[in-house]
DOPAFI-462542 format. One line per 5 residues: their letters; for each residue x, y, z of N, C-alpha, C. Coordinates in nm, 2 decimals, always signed. Example, Ala and Ser with C-alpha at 12.3 -4.5 7.8 and 13.67 -1.06 7.14 Angstrom:
2
AS> +1.32:-0.57:+0.78:+1.23:-0.45:+0.78:+1.32:-0.33:+0.78 | +1.28:-0.22:+0.71:+1.37:-0.11:+0.71:+1.29:+0.00:+0.79
END
This chain:
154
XXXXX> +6.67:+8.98:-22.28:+6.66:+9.12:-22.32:+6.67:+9.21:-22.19 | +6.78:+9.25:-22.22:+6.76:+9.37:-22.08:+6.67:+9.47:-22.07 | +6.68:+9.57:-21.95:+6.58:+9.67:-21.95:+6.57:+9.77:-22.04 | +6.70:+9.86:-22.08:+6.73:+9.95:-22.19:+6.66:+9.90:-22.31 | +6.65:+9.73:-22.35:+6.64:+9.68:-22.48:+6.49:+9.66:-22.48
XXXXX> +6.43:+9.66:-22.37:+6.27:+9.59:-22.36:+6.22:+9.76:-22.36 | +6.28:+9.87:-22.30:+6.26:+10.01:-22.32:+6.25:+10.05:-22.46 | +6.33:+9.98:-22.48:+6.34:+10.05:-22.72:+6.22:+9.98:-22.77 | +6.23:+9.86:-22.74:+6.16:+9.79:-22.83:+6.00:+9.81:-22.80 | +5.96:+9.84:-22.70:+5.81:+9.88:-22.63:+5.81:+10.04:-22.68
XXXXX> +5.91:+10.11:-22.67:+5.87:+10.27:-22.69:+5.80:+10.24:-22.87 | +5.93:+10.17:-22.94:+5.87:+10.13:-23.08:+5.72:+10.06:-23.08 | +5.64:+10.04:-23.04:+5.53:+9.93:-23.06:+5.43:+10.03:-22.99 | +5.46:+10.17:-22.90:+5.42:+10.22:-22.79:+5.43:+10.38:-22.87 | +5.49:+10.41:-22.98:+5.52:+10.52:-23.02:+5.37:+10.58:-23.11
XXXXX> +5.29:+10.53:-23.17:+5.21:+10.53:-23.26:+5.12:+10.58:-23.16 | +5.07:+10.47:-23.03:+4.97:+10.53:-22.95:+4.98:+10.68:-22.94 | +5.11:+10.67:-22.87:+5.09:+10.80:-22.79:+5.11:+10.93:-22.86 | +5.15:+10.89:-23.01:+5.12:+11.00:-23.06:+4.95:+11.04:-23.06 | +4.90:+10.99:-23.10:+4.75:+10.98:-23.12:+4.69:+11.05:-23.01
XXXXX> +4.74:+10.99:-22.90:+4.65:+11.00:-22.75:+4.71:+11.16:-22.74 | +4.85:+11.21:-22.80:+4.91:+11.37:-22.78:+4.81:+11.46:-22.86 | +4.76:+11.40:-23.01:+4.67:+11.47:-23.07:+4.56:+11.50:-23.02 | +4.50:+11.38:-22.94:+4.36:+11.43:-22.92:+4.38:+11.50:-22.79 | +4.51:+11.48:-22.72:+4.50:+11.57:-22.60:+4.50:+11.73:-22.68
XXXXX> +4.60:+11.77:-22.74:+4.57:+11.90:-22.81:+4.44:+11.96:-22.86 | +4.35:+11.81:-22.95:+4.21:+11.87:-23.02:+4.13:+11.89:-22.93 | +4.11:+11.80:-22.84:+4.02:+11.76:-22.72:+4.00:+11.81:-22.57 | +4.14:+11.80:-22.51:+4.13:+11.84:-22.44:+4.21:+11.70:-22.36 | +4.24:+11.69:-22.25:+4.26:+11.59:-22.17:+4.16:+11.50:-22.14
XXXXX> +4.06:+11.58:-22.06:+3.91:+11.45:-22.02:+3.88:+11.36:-22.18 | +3.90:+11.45:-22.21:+3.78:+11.35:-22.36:+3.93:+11.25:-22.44 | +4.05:+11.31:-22.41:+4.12:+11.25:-22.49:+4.16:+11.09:-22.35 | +4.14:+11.13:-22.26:+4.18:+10.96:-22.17:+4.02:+10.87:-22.20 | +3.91:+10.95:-22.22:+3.81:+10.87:-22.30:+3.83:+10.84:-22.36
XXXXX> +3.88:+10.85:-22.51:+3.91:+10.81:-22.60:+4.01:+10.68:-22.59 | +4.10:+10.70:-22.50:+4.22:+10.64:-22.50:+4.13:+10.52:-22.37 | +4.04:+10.47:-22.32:+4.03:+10.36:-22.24:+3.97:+10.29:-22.37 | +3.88:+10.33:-22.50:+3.87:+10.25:-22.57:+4.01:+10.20:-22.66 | +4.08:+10.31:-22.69:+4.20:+10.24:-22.73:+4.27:+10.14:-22.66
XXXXX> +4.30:+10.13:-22.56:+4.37:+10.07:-22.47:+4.30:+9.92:-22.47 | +4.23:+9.95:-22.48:+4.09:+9.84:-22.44:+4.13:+9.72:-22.54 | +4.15:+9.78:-22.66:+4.18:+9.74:-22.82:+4.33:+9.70:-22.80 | +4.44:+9.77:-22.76:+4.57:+9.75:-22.78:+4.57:+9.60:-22.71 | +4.52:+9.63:-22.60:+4.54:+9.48:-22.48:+4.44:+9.40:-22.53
XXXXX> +4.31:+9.39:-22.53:+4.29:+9.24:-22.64:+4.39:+9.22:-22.72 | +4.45:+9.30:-22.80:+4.53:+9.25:-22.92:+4.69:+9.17:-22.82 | +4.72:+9.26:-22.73:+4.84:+9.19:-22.69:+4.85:+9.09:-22.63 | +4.71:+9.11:-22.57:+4.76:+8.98:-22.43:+4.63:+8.86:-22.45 | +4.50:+8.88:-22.50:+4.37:+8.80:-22.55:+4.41:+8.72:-22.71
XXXXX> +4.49:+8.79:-22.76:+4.44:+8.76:-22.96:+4.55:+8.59:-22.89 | +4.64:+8.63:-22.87:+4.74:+8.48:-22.84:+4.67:+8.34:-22.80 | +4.58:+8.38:-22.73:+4.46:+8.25:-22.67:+4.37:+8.24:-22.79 | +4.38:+8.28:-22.85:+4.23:+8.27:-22.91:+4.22:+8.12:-22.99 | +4.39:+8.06:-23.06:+4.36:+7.93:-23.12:+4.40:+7.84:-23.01
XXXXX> +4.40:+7.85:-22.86:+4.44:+7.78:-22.79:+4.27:+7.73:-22.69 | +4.23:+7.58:-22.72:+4.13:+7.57:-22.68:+4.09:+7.62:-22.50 | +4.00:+7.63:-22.49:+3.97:+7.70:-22.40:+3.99:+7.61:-22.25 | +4.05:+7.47:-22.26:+4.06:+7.37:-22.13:+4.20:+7.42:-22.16 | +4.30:+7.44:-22.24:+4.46:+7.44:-22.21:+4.51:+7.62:-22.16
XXXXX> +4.37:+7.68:-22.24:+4.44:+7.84:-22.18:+4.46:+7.85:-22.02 | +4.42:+7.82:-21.92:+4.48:+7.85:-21.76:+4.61:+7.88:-21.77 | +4.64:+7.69:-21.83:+4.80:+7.64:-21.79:+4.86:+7.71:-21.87 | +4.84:+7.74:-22.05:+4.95:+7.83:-22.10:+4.97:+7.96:-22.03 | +4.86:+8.02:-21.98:+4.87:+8.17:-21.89:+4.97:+8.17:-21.78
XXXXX> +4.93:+8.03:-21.73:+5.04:+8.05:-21.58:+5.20:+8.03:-21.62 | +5.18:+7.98:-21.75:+5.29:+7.93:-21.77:+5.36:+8.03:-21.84 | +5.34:+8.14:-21.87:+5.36:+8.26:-21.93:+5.40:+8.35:-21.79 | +5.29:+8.36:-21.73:+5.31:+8.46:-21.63:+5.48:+8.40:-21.52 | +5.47:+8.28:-21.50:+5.56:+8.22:-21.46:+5.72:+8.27:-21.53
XXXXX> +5.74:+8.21:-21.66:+5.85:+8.22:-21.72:+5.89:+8.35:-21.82 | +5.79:+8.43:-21.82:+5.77:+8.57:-21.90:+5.75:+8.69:-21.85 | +5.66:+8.68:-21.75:+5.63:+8.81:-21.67:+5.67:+8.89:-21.68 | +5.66:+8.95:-21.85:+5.70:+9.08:-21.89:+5.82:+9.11:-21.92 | +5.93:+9.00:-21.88:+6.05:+9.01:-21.89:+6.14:+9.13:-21.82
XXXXX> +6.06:+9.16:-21.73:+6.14:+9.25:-21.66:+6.23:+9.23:-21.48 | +6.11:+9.35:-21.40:+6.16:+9.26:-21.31:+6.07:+9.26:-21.21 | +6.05:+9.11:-21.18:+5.93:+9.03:-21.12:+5.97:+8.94:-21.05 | +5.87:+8.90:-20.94:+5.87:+8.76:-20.86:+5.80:+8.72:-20.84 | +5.77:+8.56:-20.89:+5.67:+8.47:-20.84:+5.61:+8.48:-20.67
XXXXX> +5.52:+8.54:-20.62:+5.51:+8.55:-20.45:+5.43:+8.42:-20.42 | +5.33:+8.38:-20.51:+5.25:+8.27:-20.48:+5.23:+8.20:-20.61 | +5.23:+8.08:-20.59:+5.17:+7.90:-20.68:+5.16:+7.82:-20.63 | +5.06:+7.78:-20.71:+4.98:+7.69:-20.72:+4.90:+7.63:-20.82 | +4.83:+7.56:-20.82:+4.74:+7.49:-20.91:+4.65:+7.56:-21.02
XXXXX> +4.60:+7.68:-20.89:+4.49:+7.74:-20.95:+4.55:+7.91:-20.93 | +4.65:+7.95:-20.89:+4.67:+8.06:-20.88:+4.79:+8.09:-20.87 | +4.85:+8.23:-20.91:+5.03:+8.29:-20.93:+4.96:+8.40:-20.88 | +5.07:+8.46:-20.77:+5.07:+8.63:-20.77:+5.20:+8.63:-20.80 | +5.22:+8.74:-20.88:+5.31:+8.78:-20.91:+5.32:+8.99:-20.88
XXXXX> +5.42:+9.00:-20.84:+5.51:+9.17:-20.79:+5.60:+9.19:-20.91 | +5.55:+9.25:-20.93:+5.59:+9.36:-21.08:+5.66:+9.48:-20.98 | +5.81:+9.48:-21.04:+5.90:+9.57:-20.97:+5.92:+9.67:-21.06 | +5.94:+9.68:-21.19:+5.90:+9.79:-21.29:+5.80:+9.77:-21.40 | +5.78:+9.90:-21.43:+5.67:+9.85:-21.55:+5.71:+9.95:-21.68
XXXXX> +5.77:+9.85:-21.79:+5.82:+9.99:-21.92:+5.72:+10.04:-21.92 | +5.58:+10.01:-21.97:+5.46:+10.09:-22.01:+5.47:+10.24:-21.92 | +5.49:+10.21:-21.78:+5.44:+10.33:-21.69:+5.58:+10.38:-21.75 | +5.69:+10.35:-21.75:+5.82:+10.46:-21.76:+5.81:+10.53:-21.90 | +5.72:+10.45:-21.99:+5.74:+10.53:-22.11:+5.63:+10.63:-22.13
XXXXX> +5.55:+10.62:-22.08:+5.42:+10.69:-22.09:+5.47:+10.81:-22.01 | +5.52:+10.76:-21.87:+5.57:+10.89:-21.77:+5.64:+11.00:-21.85 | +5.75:+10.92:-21.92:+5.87:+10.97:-22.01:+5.83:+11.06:-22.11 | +5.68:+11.07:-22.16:+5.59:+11.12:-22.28:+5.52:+11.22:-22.21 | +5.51:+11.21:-22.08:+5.42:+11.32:-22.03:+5.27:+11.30:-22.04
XXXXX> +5.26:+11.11:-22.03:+5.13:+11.06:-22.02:+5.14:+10.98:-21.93 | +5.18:+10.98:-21.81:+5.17:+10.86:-21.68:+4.99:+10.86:-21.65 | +4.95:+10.96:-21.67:+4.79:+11.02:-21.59:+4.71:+10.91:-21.70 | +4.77:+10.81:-21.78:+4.71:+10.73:-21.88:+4.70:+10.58:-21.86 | +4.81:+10.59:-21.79:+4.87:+10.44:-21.74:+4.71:+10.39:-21.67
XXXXX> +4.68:+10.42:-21.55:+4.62:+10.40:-21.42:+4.46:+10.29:-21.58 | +4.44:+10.39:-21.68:+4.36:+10.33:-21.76:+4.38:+10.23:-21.83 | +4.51:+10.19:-21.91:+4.55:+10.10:-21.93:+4.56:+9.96:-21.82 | +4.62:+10.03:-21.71:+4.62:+9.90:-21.59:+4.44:+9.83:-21.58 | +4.35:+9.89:-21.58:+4.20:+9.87:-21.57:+4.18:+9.75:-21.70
XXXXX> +4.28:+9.76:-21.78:+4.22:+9.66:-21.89:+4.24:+9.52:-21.86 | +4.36:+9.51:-21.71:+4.41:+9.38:-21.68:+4.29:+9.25:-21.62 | +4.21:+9.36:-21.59:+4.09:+9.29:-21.56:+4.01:+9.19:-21.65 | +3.99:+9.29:-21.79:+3.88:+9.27:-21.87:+3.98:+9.13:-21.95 | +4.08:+9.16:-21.95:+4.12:+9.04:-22.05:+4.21:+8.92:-22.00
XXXXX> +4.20:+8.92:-21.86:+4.18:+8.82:-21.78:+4.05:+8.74:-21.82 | +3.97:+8.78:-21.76:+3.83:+8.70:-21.81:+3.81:+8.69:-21.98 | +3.89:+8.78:-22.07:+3.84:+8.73:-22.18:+3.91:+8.61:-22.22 | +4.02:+8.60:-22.16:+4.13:+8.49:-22.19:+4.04:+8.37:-22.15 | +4.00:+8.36:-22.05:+3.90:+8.27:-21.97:+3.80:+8.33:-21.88
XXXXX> +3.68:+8.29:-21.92:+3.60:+8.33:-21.83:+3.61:+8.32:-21.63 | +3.69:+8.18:-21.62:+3.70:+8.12:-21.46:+3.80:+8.19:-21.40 | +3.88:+8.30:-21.49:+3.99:+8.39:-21.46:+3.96:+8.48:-21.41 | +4.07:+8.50:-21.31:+3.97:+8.66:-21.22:+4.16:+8.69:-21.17 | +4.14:+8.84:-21.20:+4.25:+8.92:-21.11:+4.25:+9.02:-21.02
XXXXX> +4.30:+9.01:-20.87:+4.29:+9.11:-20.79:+4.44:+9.19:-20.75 | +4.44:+9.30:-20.75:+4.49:+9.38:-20.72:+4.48:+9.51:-20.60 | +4.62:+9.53:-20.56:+4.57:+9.60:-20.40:+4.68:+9.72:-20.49 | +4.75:+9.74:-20.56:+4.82:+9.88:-20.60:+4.89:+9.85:-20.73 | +4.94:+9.93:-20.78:+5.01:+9.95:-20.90:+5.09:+10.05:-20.88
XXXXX> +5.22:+10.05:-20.98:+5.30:+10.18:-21.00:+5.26:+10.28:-21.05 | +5.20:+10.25:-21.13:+5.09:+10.36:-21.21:+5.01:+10.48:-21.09 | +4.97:+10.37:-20.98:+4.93:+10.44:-20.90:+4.99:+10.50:-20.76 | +5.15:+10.52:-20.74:+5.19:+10.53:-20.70:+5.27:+10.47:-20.60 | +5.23:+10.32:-20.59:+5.30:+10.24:-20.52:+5.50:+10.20:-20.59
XXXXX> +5.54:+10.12:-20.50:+5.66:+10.08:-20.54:+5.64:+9.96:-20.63 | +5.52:+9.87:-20.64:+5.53:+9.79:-20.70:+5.38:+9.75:-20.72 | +5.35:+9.64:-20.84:+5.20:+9.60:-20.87:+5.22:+9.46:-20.86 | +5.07:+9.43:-20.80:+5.06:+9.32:-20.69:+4.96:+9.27:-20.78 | +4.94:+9.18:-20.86:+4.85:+9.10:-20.91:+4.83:+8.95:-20.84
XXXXX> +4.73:+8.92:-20.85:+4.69:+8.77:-20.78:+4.57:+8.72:-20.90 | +4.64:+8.66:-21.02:+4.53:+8.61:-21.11:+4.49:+8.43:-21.02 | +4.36:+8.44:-21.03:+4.29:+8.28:-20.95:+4.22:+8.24:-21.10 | +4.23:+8.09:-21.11:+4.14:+8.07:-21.16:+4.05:+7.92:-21.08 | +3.94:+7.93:-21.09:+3.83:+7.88:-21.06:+3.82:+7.72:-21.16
XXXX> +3.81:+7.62:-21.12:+3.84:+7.48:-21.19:+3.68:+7.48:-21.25 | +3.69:+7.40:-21.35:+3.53:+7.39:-21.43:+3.49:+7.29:-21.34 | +3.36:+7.31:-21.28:+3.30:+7.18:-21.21:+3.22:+7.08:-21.31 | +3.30:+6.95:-21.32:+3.27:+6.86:-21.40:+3.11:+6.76:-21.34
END
């Protein structure tokens, strides 16, 4: 899928939010409406990126993650910087989410959405942990994730 086509098909799955998040910017205000929207977000990303693990027992979720991040990574445009056993960083060179939100006149939303990369790391697996030194959201050229995970001591 190209970028134009991963652009359509995300604005469609991405359209519903941001109407929502436009309403309560109008009823609300901004402050209360990005409140609102870190519990949405919170909700959208368990469902996109957590619900897929859930029938996958909890010793094989690492490898299907890396193995995802590896051969999927968003499908845009990415590179593997580091692998290993226990760890992928991966450089995220664009991100539809930020272009479509930007495009809506909600980029100032993204930076919350990126915060959820955290939480559903560890919900995927507890021994999962991701660090991050910037995002596009936040102004950099690119987002630098380094998911580790930690081996179960037997």
């Amino acid at each position: 899928m190209n970028k134009d086509e991963k652009y359509k098909k995300r604005l469609a799955e991405l359209q519903p939010l941001m109407f929502c998040l436009q309403a309560a910017i109008e009823m609300y205000g901004r402050d209360e409406a990005k409140r609102l929207a870190g519990k949405a977000l919170e909700k959208y990303a368990e469902a996109r990126f957590v619900e897929p693990y859930k029938n996958i027992p909890k010793e094989n979720r690492w490898r299907q993650f890396k193995d995802e991040l590896i051969h999927h990574a968003d499908d845009i445009e990415y590179s593997i910087e580091k692998l290993d056993e226990n760890s992928v960083k991966v450089q995220y060179k664009y991100c539809t989410f930020f272009e479509i939100f930007k495009d809506n006149g909600l980029a100032d939303f993204v930076p919350i959405y990126c915060r959820t990369d955290f939480t559903t790391s560890r919900a995927i697996h507890p021994n999962l942990s991701l660090n991050r030194s910037q995002t596009i959201a936040g102004g950099a050229t690119h987002c630098d994730h380094l998911w580790s995970f930690e081996q179960e001591q037997k």
